[in-house]
Every structure is written in structure tokens, then in C-alpha cells.
C-alpha positions in Angstrom: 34.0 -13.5 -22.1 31.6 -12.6 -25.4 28.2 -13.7 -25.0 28.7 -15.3 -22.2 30.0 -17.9 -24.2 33.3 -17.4 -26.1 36.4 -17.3 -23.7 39.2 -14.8 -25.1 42.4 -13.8 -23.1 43.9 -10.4 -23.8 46.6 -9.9 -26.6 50.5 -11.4 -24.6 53.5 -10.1 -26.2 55.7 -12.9 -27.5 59.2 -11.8 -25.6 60.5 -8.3 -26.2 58.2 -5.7 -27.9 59.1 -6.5 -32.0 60.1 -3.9 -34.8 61.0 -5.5 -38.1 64.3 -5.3 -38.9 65.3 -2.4 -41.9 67.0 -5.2 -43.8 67.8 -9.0 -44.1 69.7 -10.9 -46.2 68.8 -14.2 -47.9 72.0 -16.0 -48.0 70.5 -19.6 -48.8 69.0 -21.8 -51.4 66.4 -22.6 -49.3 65.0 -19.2 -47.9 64.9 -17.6 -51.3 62.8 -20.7 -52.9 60.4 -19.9 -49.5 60.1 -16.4 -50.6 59.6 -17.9 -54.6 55.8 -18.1 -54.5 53.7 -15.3 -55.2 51.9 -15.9 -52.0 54.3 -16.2 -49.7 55.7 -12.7 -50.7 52.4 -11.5 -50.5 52.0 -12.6 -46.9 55.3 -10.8 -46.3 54.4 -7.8 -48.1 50.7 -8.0 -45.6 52.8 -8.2 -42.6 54.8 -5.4 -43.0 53.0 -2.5 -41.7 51.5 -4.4 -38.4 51.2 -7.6 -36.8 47.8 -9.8 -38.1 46.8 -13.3 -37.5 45.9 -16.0 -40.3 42.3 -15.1 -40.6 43.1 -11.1 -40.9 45.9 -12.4 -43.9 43.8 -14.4 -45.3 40.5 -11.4 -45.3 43.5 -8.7 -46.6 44.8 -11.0 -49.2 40.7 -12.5 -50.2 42.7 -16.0 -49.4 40.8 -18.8 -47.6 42.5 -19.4 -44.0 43.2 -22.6 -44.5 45.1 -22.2 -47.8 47.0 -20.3 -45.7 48.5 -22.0 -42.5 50.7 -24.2 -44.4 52.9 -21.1 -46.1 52.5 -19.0 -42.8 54.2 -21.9 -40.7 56.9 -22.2 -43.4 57.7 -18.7 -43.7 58.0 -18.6 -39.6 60.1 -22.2 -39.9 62.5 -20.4 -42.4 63.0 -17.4 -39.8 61.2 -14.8 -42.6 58.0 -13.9 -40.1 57.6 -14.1 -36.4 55.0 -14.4 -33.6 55.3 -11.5 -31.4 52.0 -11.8 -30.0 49.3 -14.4 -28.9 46.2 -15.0 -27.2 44.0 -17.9 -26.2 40.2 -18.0 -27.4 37.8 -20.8 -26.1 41.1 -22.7 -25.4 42.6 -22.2 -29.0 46.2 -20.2 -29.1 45.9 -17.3 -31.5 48.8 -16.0 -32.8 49.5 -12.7 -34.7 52.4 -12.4 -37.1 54.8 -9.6 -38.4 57.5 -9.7 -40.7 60.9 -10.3 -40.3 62.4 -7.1 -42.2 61.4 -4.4 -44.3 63.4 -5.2 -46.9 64.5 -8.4 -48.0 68.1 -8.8 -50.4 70.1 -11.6 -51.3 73.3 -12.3 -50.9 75.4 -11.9 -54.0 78.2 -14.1 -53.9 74.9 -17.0 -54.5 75.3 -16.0 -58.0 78.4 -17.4 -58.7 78.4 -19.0 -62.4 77.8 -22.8 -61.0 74.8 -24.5 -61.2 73.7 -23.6 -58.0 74.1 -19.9 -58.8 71.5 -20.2 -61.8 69.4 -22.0 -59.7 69.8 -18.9 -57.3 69.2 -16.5 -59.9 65.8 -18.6 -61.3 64.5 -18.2 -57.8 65.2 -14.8 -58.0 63.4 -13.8 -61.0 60.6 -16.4 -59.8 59.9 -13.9 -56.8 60.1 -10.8 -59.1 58.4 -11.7 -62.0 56.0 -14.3 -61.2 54.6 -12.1 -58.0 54.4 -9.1 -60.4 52.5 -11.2 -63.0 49.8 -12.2 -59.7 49.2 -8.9 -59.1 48.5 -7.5 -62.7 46.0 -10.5 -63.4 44.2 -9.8 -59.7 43.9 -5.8 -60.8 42.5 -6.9 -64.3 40.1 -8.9 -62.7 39.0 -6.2 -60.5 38.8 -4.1 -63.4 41.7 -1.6 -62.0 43.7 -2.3 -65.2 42.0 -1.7 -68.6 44.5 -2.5 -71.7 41.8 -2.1 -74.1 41.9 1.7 -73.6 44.0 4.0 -76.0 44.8 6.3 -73.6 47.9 5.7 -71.2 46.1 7.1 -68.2 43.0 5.5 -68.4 44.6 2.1 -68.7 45.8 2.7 -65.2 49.2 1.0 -65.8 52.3 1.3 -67.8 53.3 -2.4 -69.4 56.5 -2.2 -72.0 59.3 -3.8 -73.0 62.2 -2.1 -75.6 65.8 -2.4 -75.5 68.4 -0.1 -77.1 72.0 0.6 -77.5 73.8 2.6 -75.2 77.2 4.5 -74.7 78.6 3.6 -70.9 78.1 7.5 -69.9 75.1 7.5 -71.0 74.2 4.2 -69.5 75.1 5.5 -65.8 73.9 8.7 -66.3 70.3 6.3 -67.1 71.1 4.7 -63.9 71.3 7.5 -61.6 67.8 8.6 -62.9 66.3 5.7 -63.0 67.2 4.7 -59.3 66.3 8.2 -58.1 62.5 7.8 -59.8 62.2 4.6 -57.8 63.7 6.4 -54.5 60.7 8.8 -54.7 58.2 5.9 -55.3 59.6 4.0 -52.7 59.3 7.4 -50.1 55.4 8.3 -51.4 53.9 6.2 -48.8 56.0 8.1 -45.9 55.4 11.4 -47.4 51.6 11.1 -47.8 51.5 9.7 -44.3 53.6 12.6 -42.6 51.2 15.3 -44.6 47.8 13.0 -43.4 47.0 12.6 -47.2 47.0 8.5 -46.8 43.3 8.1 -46.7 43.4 9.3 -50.2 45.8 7.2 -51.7 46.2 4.3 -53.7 47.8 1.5 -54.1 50.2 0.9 -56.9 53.3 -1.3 -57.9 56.6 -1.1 -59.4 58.7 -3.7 -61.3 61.8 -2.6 -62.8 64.5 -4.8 -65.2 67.4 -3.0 -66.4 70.0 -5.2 -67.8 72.9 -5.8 -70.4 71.9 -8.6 -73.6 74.0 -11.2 -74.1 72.9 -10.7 -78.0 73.7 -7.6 -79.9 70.9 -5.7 -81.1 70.3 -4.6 -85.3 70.1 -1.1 -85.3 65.9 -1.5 -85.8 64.7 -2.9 -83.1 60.7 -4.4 -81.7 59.2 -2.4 -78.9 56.3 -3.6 -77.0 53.8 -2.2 -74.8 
């Protein structure tokens, strides 16, 4: 009881005690055009770390509830986020939320060169890209990114595009660093928590495209950044 007013039952676990699982695999059309909206994956990427209800999304994203219900229930419909606990208050059922893995891949052989497969693959980039573009604009907006600066490191972010020409040695040697320097971005957050330095941290993302061009490049090429 609040105020002598406001009934509120205590947190029930929904079946067994939950614990995302460390990977899952999208392996239709349908769950990967789900996770295609930039706010869906941000309600996965909000539910990772503990379980929330709508109203504690919605505050952590600065999303109005209501916007939100409808992409909550279709995430949970699709089998990508879970109730694993609930409550009633003043005869409403509360429900907190977590998310179904950790890490979400899809499943290759959906890229076969049909027309589903380049459906598949436009979905893809859809989630990469177009959640990547959301999150720049927000951090402008906030005044966290400032491209009008010259230098690199007041600008607060690194945006560039090149492309090059590359020997296959050389290319996998690329590979091998390039997947190493996004191992040790993807292990900051674990390291800062084990040495208590979280409080102090901040919060950054990472987009990375590496690919072969189905055009040959002239030997002088356009960079942008």
C-alpha cells in the first residue's frame, strides 16, 4: 500500500530465474525486419544489462510510453524479449522485460543470391546503418558531437569513408587488426566494471563496414570524413 491509496504487489518471477542467452540467431525474414527499426534495437540494446518495464524504457530511451507498447509487444511476439517478472499495481499487471540474448546474428545461408536473400541483406544493413544514423543525430542534438570543430578530438567522433586497393596478405593481415581493435572495444565495458572505474565512463558506439567493391577503383581515389 502507498498512501494509503495505491495497491502494489511485490516483484513475481515469470517461471525460472532468466539470464539472457550469450547468442541467438535470426534465421527468418520476419525476425530480422522486427529488429530493422532503429527503436526496436534500441529497446533491445536497453534490455540488455537488466530487466525494466515500458515506463523505465521509455524514461532511458526519452521515448513517450505509449510510443512504446506496440514495438515492446512485437519484439516479445517475435520471441526477441521476454517477461521474466511482474507485478500487479491498483489492479493493473506490470511487467518488466529483458532481452532475449546478448548477441544477436543472422543466419547466413538467408543470403543466398535470390530475391529473398537481398531482401535479407537490406534488412540487414537497415538495422546497422539506419540505427547508427539515430544515434549520431540524437548525440548532435545533445551537443556530444561537434563536426564544426578542426580538431579530431574535440569533435568527439570519428565519421570517414575511403576505399583502397589491397593485396590478399595484406587484406587479412587488415582483418586480423581490425577485428582485434573491436574485441578490445567490445571488452571496455567488462574491464572498467571489474576495476570499479564504470562510474566514470562514457558511452560510445562503434559501426564498422569492411567490404570488397564490385567496381574497380582508378588509382586516385575520394576520401571523406
Amino acid at each position: 500500500m502507498v498512501d494509503g491509496a495505491q495497491m502494489i504487489d511485490e516483484w513475481q518471477t515469470v517461471g525460472e530465474e532468466f539470464e539472457p542467452e550469450k547468442e541467438f540467431v535470426l534465421d527468418s525474414l520476419e525476425a530480422l525486419k522486427v529488429t530493422a527499426d532503429p527503436t526496436r534495437l534500441r529497446v533491445l540494446e536497453s534490455l540488455v544489462e537488466q530487466p525494466l518495464t515500458v515506463k523505465e524504457v521509455a524514461k532511458k530511451l526519452d521515448i513517450a510510453p505509449t510510443k512504446l507498447y506496440y514495438h515492446i509487444n512485437l519484439l516479445e511476439e517475435h520471441g526477441l524479449v521476454r517477461v521474466v517478472k511482474q507485478r500487479v499495481v491498483s489492479g493493473i499487471i506490470e511487467k518488466q522485460y529483458r532481452t532475449r540474448a546478448y548477441s544477436f546474428n543472422v543466419k547466413q545461408a538467408m543470403f543466398d543470391l535470390d530475391a529473398s536473400g537481398d531482401k535479407n541483406l537490406t534488412s540487414l544493413l537497415s538495422v546497422i546503418f539506419d540505427a547508427t544514423r539515430d544515434d549520431i543525430k540524437r548525440a548532435f542534438r545533445k551537443g556530444l558531437i561537434k563536426p564544426s570543430e578542426d580538431d579530431p578530438h574535440k569533435r568527439n567522433a570519428i565519421l570517414f569513408r575511403t576505399l583502397t586497393k589491397l593485396p590478399p596478405e595484406r587484406l587479412k593481415e587488415f582483418e586480423e587488426k581490425l577485428l582485434g581493435l573491436i574485441k578490445d572495444f567490445n571488452s571496455f565495458s567488462d574491464t572498467a566494471e571489474k576495476e570499479g572505474l564504470l562510474d566514470g565512463c562514457k558511452s560510445y558506439g562503434l559501426t564498422v563496414a569492411l567490404f570488397p567493391l564490385a567496381d574497380d577503383l582508378p588509382n586516385k581515389r575520394t576520401t571523406i570524413e
